[in-house]
N, C-alpha and C positions, 0 to 999 in steps of 0.2 A: 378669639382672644379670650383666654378664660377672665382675666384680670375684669375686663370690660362685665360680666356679669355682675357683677358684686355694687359697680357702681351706679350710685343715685341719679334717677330720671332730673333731678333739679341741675346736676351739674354741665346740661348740655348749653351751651353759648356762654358758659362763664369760664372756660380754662380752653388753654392753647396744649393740645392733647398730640400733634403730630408737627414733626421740623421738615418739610421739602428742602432738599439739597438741590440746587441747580448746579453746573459749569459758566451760566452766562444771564448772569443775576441782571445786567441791564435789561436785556432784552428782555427776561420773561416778564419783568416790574413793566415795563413799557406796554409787552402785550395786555396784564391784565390791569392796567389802567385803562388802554382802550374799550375792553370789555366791561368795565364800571365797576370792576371790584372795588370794596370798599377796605380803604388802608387804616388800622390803627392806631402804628406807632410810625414814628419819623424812621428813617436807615440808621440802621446801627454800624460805627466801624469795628469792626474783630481783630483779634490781633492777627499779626499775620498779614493783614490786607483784606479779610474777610468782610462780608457784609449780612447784614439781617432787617429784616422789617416782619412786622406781624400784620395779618390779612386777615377777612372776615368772610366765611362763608356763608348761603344765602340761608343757614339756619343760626346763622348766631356764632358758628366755632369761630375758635380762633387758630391759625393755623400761620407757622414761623416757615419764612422764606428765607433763605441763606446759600451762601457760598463762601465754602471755607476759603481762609488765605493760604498762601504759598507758604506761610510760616519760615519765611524769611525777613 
C-alpha cells in the first residue's frame, strides 16, 4: 500500500485505519467478546438497519466492525 509509506510511526494505535464488513455482526461481537477483545465504542445503529462498534487490536489499532443495513 504505497499510501502507508508516507505515514508517521506516531500514528499506530491512534486512528481506526480499516472497516470489517461482516453479514452476521451478532455473532462475530459475541465471538470476540469471548476471546477478550477489547471494545471501544458502544454499537452504533446505521441507517438502514446497520450496525457498527469500534474494536482494539492487541497493538493499539483501532479497527471498525460493521454490517451494512438493508437500506430499507
Amino acid at each position: 500500500m504505497p499510501v502507508a509509506k508516507n505515514l508517521p510511526l506516531n500514528r499506530v494505535g491512534k486512528e481506526t485505519f480499516w472497516i470489517l464488513r461482516t453479514n452476521d455482526y451478532d455473532a462475530v461481537v459475541e465471538r470476540l467478546k469471548k476471546n477478550g477483545v477489547r471494545f471501544r465504542s458502544r454499537m452504533y445503529e446505521m441507517d438502514g438497519g446497520g450496525k457498527e462498534i469500534v474494536i482494539e487490536d492487541l497493538y493499539g489499532n483501532l479497527w471498525v466492525l460493521q454490517q451494512v443495513g438493508s437500506g430499507k
